[in-house]
py3Dmol code that shows the C-alpha trace and the ligand (Angstrom):
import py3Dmol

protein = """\
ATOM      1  CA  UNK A   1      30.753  52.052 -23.473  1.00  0.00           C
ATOM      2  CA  UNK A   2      29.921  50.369 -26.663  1.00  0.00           C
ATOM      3  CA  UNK A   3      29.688  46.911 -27.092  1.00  0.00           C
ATOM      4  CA  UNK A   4      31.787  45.818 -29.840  1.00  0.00           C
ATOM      5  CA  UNK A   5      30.810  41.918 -29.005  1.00  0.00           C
ATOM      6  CA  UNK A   6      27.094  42.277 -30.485  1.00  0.00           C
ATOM      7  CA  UNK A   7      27.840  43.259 -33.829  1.00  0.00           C
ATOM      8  CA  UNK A   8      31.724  40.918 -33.810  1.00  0.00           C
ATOM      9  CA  UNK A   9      31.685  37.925 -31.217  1.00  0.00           C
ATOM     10  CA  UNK A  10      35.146  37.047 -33.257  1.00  0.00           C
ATOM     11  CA  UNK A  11      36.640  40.578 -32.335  1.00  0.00           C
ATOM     12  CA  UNK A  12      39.367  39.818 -29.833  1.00  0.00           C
ATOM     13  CA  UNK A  13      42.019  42.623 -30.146  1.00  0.00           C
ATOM     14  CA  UNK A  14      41.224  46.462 -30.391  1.00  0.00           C
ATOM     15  CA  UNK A  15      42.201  49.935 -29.804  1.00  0.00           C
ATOM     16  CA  UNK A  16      40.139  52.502 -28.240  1.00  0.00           C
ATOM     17  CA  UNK A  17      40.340  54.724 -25.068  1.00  0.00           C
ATOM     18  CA  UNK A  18      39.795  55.262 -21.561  1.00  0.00           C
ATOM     19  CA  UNK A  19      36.401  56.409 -20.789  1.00  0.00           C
ATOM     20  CA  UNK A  20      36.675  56.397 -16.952  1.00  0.00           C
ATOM     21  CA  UNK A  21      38.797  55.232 -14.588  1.00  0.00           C
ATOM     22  CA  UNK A  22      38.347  55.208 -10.689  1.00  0.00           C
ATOM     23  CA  UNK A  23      40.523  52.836  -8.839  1.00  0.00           C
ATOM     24  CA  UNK A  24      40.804  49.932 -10.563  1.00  0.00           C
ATOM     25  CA  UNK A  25      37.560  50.257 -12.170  1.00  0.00           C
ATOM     26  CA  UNK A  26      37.417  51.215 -15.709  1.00  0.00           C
ATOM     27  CA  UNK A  27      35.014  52.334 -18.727  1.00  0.00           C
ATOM     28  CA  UNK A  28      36.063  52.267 -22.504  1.00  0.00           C
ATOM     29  CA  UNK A  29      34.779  53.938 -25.275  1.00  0.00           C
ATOM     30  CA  UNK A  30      34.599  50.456 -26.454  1.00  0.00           C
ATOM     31  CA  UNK A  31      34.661  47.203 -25.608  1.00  0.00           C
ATOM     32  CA  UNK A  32      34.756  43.847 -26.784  1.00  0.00           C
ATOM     33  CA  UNK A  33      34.704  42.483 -23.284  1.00  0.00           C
ATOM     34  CA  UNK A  34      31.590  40.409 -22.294  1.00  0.00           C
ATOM     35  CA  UNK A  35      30.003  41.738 -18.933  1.00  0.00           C
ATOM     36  CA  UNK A  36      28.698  38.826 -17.133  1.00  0.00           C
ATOM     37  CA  UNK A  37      25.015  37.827 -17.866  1.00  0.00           C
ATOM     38  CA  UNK A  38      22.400  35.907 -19.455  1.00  0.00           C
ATOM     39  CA  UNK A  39      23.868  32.861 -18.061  1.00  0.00           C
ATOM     40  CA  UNK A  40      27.127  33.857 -20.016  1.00  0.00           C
ATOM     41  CA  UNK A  41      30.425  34.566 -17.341  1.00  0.00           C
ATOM     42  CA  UNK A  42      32.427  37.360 -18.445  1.00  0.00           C
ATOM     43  CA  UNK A  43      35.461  37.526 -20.450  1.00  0.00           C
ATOM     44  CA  UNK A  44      38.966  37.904 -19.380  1.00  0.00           C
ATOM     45  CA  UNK A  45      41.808  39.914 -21.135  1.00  0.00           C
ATOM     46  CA  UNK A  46      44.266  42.515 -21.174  1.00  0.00           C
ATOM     47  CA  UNK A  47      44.184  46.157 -21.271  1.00  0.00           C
ATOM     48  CA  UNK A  48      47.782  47.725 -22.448  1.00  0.00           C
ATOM     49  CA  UNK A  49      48.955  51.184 -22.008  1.00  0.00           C
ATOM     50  CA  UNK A  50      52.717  52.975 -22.566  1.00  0.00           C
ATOM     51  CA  UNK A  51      54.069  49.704 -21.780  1.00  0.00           C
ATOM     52  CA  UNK A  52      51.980  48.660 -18.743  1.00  0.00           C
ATOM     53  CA  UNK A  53      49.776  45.449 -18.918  1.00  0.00           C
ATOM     54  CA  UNK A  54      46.247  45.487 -16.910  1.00  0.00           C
ATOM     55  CA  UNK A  55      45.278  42.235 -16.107  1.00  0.00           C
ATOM     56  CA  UNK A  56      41.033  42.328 -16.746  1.00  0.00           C
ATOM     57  CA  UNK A  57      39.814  39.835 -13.909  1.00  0.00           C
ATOM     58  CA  UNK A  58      36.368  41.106 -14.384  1.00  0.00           C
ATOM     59  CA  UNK A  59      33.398  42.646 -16.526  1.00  0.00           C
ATOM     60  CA  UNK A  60      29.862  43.401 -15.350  1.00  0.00           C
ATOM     61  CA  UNK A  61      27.598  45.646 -16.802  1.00  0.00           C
ATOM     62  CA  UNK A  62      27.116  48.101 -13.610  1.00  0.00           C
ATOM     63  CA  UNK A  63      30.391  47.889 -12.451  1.00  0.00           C
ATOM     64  CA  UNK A  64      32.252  48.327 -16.010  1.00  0.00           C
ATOM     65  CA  UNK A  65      35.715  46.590 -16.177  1.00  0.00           C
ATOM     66  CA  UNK A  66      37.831  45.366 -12.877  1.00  0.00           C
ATOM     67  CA  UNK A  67      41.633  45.578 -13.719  1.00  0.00           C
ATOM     68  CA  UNK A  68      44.406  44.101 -11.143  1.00  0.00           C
ATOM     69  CA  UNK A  69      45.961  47.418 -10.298  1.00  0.00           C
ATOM     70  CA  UNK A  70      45.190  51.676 -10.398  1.00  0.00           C
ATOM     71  CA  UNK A  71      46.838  53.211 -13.445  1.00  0.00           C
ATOM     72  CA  UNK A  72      44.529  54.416 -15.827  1.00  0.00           C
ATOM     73  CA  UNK A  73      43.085  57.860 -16.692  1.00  0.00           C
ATOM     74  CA  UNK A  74      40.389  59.142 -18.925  1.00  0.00           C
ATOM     75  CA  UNK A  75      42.174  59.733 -22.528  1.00  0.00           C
ATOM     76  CA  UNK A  76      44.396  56.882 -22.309  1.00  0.00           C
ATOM     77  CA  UNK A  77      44.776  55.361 -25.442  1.00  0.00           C
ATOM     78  CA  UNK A  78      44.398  51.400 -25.001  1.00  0.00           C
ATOM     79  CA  UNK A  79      44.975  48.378 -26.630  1.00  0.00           C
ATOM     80  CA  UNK A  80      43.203  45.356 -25.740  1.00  0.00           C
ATOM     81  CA  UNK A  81      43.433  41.666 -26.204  1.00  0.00           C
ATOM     82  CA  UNK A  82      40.606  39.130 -25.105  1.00  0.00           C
ATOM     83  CA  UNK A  83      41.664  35.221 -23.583  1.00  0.00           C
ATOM     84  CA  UNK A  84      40.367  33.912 -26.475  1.00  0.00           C
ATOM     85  CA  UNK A  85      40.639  30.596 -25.524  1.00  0.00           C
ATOM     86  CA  UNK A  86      38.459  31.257 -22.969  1.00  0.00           C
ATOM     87  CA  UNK A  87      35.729  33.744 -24.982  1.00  0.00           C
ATOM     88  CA  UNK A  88      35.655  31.069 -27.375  1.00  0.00           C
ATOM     89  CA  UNK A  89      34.446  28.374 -25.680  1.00  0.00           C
ATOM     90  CA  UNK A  90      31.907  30.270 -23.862  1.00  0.00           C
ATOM     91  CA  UNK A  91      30.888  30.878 -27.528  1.00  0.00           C
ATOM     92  CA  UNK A  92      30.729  27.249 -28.649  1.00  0.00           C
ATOM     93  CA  UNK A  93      28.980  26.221 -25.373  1.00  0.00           C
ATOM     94  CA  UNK A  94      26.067  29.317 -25.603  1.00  0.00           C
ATOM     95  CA  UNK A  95      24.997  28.357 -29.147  1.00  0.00           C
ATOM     96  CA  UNK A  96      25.316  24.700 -27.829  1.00  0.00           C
ATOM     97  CA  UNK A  97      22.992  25.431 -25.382  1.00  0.00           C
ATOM     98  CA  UNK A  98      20.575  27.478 -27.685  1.00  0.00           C
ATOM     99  CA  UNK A  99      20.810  23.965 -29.863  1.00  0.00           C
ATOM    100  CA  UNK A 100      19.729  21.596 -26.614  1.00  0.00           C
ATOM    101  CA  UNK A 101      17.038  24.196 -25.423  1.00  0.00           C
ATOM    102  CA  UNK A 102      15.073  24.405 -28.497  1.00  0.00           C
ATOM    103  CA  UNK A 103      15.680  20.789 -29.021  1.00  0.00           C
ATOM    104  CA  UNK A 104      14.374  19.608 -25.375  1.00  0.00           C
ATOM    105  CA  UNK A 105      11.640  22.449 -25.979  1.00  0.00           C
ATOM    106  CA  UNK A 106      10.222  20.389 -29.113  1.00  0.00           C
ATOM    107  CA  UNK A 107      10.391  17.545 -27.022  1.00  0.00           C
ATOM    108  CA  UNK A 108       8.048  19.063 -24.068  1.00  0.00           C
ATOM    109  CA  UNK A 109      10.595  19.634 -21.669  1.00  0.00           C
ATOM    110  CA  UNK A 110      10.595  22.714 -20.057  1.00  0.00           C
ATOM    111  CA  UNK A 111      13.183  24.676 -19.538  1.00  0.00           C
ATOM    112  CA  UNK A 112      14.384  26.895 -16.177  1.00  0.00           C
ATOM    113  CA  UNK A 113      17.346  27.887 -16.384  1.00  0.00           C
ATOM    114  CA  UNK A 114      21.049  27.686 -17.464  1.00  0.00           C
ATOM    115  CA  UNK A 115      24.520  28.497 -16.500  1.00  0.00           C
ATOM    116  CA  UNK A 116      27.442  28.447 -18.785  1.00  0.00           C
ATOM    117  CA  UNK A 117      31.106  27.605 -18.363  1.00  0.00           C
ATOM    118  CA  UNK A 118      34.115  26.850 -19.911  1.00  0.00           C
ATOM    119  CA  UNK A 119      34.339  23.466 -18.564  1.00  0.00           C
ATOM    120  CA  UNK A 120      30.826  22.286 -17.941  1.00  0.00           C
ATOM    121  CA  UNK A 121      27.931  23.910 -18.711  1.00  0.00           C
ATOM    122  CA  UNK A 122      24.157  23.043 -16.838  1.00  0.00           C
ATOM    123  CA  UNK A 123      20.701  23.524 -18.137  1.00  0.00           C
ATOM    124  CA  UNK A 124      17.943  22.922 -15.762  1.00  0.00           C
ATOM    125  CA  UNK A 125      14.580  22.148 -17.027  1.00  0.00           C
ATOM    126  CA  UNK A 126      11.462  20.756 -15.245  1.00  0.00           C
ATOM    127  CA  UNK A 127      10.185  16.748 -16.350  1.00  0.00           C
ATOM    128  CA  UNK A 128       7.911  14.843 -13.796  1.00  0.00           C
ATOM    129  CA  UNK A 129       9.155  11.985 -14.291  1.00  0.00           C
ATOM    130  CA  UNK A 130      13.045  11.368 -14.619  1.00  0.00           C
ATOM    131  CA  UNK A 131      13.744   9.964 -18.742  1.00  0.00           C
ATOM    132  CA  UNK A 132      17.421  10.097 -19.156  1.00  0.00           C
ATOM    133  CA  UNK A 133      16.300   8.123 -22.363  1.00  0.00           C
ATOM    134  CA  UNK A 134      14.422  11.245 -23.151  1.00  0.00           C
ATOM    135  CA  UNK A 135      17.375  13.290 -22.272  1.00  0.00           C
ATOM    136  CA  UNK A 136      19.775  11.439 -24.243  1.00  0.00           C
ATOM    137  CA  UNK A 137      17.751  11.247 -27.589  1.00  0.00           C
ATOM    138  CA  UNK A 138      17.344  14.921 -27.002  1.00  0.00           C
ATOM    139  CA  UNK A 139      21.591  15.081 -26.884  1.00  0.00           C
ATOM    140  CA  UNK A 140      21.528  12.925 -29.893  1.00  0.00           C
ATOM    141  CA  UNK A 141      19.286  15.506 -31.876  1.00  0.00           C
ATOM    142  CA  UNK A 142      21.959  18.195 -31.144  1.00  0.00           C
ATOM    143  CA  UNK A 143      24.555  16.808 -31.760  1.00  0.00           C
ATOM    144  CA  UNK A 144      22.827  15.856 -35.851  1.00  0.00           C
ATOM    145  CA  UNK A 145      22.179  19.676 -35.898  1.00  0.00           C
ATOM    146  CA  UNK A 146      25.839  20.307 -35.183  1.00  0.00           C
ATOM    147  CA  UNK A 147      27.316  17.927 -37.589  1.00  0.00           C
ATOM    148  CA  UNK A 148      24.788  19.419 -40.394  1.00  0.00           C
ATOM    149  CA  UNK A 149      27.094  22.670 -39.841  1.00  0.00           C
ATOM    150  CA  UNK A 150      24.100  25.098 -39.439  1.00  0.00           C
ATOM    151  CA  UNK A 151      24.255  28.935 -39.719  1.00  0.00           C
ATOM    152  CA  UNK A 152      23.935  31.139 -36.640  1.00  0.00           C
ATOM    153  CA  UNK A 153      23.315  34.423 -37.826  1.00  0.00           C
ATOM    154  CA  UNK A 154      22.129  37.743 -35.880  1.00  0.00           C
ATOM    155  CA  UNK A 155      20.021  40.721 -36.737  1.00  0.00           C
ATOM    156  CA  UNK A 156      18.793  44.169 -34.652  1.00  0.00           C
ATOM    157  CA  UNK A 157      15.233  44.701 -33.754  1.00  0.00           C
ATOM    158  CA  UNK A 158      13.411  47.232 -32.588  1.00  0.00           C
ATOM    159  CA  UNK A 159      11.629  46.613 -29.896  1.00  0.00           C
ATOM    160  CA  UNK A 160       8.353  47.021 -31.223  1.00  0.00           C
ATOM    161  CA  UNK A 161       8.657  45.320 -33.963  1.00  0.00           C
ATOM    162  CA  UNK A 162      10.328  42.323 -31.622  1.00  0.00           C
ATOM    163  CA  UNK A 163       6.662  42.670 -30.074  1.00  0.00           C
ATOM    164  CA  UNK A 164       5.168  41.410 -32.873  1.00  0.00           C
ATOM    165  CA  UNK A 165       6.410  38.008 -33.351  1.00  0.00           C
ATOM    166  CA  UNK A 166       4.825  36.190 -30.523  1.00  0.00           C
ATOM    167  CA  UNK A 167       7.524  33.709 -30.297  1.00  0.00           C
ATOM    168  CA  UNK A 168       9.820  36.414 -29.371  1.00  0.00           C
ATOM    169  CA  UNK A 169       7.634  39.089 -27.724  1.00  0.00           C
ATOM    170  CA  UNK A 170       7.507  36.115 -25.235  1.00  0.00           C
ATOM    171  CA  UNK A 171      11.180  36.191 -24.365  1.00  0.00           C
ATOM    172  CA  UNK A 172      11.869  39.925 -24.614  1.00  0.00           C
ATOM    173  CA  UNK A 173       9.063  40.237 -22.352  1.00  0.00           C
ATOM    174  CA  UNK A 174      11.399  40.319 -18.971  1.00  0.00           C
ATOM    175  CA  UNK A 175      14.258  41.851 -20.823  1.00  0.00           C
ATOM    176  CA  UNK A 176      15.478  45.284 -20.213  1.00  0.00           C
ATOM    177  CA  UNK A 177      13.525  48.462 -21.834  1.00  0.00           C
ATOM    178  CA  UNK A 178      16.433  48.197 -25.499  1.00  0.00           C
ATOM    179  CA  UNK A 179      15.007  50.454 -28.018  1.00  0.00           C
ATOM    180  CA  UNK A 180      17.011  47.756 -30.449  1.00  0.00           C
ATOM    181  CA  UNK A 181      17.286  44.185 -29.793  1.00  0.00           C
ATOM    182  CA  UNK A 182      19.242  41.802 -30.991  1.00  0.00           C
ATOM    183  CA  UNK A 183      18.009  38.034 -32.690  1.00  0.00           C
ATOM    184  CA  UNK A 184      19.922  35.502 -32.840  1.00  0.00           C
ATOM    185  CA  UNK A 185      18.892  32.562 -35.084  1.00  0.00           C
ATOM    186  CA  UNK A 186      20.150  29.232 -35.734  1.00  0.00           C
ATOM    187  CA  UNK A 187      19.076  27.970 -39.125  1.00  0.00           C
ATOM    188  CA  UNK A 188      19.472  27.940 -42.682  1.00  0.00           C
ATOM    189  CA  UNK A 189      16.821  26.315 -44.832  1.00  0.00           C
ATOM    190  CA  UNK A 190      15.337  24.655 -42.003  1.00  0.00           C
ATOM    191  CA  UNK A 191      14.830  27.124 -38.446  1.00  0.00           C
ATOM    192  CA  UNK A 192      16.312  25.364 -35.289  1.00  0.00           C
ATOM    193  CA  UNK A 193      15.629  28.463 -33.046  1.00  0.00           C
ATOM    194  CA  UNK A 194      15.648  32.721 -33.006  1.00  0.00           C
ATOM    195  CA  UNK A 195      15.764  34.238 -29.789  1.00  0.00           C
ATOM    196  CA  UNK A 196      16.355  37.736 -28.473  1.00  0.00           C
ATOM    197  CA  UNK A 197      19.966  37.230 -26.831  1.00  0.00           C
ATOM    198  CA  UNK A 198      23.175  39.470 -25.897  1.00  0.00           C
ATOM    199  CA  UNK A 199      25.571  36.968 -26.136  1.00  0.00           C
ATOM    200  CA  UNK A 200      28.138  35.681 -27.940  1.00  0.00           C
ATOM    201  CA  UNK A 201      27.950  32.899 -30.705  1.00  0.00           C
ATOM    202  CA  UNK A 202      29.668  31.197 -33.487  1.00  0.00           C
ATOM    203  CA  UNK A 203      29.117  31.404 -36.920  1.00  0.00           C
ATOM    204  CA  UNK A 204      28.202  27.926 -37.659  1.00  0.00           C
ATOM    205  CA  UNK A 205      27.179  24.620 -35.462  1.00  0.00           C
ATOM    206  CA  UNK A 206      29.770  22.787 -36.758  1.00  0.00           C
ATOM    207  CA  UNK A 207      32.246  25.071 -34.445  1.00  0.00           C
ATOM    208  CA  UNK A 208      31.043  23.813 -31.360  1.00  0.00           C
ATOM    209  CA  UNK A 209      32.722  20.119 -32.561  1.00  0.00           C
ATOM    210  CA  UNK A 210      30.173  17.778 -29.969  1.00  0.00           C
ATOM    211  CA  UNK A 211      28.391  18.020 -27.180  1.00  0.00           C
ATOM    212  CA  UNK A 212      28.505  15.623 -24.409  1.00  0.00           C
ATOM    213  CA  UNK A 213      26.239  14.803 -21.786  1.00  0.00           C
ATOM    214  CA  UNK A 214      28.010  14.365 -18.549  1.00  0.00           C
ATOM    215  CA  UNK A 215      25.566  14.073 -16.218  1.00  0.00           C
ATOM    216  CA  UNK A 216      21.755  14.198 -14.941  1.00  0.00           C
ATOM    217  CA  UNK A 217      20.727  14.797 -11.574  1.00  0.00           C
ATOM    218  CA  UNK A 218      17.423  15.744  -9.400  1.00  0.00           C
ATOM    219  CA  UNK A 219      17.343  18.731  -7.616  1.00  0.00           C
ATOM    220  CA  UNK A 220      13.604  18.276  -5.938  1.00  0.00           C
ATOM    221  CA  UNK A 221      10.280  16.445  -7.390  1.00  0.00           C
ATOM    222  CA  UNK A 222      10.203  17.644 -10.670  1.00  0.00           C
ATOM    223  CA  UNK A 223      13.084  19.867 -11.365  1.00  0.00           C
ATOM    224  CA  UNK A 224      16.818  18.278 -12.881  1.00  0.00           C
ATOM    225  CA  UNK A 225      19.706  19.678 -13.704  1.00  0.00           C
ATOM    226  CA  UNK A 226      21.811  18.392 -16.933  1.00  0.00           C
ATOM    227  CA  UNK A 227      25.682  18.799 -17.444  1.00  0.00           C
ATOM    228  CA  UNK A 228      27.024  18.850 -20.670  1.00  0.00           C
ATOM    229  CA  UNK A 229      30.558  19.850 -22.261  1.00  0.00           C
ATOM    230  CA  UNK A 230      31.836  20.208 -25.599  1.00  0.00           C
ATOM    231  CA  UNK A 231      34.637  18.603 -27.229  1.00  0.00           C
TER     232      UNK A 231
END
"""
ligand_1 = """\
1
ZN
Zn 21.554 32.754 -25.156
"""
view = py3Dmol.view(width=600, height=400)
view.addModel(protein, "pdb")
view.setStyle({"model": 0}, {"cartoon": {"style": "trace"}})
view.addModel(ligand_1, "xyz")
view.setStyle({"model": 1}, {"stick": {}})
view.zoomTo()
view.show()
């Protein structure tokens, strides 16, 4: 199946065909649809076919695409359509994420972990002592880099050359064994942050609009948890 989203996040209806089908379980030659991962849920959709609409209610990379009923055969010739709604704000609230990650980062806060969502989104990061001064300046910060209407741009690496740039041989260290990676960077004149990632993004900060900080909690002695949207 090839991934249509790494090279096009904007890509939301194509045609292409059946790879494999078995029960309501499908593969296509290729796909736009984001399998669930890297803290990014999957996307939702259609599949069409002589007149019959699949309902995709799920995407995962092992499992390949989960339709709501049995139907399709190798060779079918498909068109699909993405929930964009839904795609796109998983878009606006990754690269907002990426923003408030490198930002906190700067700041000496380190980061553990994230989950994104349409509606709320969390980041959890470890701080000994609870700041949510700290936390909003660092909301404050991101929120300048999205007005400024920055540039997210992506490029493929090979792995070996990913390897050596120490900032990012760091992160690709646990990823999977890619010959070709791909960086995604936030920055124009001035770098906010490049990172080897497989998700989706938009073009420019300025699409994300603002982020808010809903909440900040403590989950144990020196771990919290942050929940943000965007509006
Ligand atoms: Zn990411």
């Amino acid at each position: 199946m090839k991934n249509l989203y790494l090279a096009d996040s904007y890509l939301r209806e194509w045609t292409t065909k059946v790879e494999n089908a078995s029960g309501k379980s499908v593969t296509l030659s290729e796909s736009a649809f984001y399998p669930a991962g890297g803290g990014q849920p999957c996307d939702f959709g259609t599949i069409s076919c002589n007149g019959t609409e699949y309902i995709v209610s799920g995407v995962s990379k092992k499992e390949g695409i989960q339709v709501d009923r049995e139907g399709l055969s190798a060779g079918d010739s498909v068109r699909c359509i993405l929930d964009w709604e839904r795609r796109y704000r998983l878009m606006r609230m990754h690269t907002a994420a990426h923003i408030l990650i490198a930002v906190m980062y700067k700041d000496d806060v380190l980061v553990t972990g994230n989950q994104l969502d349409t509606e709320k989104s969390r980041i959890d990061f470890s701080l000994e002592e609870m700041n949510r001064q700290k936390i909003g300046k660092c909301f404050e910060t991101a929120n300048d880099i999205v007005k400024k209407d920055i540039p997210v741009t992506f490029t493929f690496m090979k792995r070996e050359d990913v390897l050596m740039h120490k900032h990012l041989a760091k992160l690709a260290a646990g990823l999977p064994d890619i010959d070709e990676m791909r960086i995604v960077r936030i920055g124009g004149g001035e770098m906010i942050d490049e990172q080897v990632d497989g998700g989706t993004h938009v073009r420019s900060t300025g699409e994300i609009g603002g982020i808010v900080l809903l909440s900040v909690e403590n989950k144990g002695r020196s771990n919290r948890r942050v929940y943000y949207t965007i509006e």
